[in-house]
N, C-alpha and C positions, 0 to 999 in steps of 0.2 A: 488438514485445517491448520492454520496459522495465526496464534492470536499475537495481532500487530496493530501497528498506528499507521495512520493512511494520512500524509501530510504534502500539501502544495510545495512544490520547489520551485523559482526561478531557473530557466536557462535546462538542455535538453532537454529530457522525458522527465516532466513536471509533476508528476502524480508518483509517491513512491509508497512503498507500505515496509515500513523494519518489523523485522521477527521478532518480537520483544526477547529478552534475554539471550540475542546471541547478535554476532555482528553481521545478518544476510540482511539484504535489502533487495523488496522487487521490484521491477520498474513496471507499472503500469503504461500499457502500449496499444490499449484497443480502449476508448472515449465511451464508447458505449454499457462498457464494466465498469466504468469509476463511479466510488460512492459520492451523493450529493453535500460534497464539499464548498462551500459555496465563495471561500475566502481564503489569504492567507493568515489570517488570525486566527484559525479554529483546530484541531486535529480529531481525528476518528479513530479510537480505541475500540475495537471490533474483535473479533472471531473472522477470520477470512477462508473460505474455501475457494483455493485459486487451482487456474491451472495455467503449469508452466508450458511456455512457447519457445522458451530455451534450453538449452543442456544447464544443468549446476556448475557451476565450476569455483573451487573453494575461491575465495577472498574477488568475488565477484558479484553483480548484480545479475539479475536474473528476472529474464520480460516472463510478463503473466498476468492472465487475464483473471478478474472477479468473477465467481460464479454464483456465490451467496456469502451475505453480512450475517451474521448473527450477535444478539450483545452487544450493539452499536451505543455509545456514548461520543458526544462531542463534548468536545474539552478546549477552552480558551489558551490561547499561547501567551497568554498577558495575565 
């Protein structure tokens, strides 16, 4: 489980989630796992149970799919 923020990005793979207190970022890569984000004004402070479709590799991003939200809060970027 990963408690992160789940935030729209312009440009590549658009859907990314950071591990709060550290610097991994995933890249969300299967549409069908993303949580109901509906804007780029909002983010999703979550509990994420993901699973990875990549290897780790340190100071990397790393694709992975949603498998369950828990504790979900949306939060204004403004």
């Amino acid at each position: 489980m990963v408690h992160g923020r789940a935030s729209w990005y312009n440009g590549g793979t658009t859907l990314r989630i950071w591990a709060i207190h550290t610097t991994h970022i995933y890249f969300i890569n299967d549409d069908r796992s993303a949580p109901m984000l509906t804007d780029f004004d909002h983010d999703l402070f979550a509990d994420f149970t993901l699973c990875p479709t990549e290897p780790f590799v340190e100071g990397s991003g790393q694709g992975a799919e949603i498998k369950k939200i828990e504790h979900a809060k949306m939060v204004s970027r403004h």
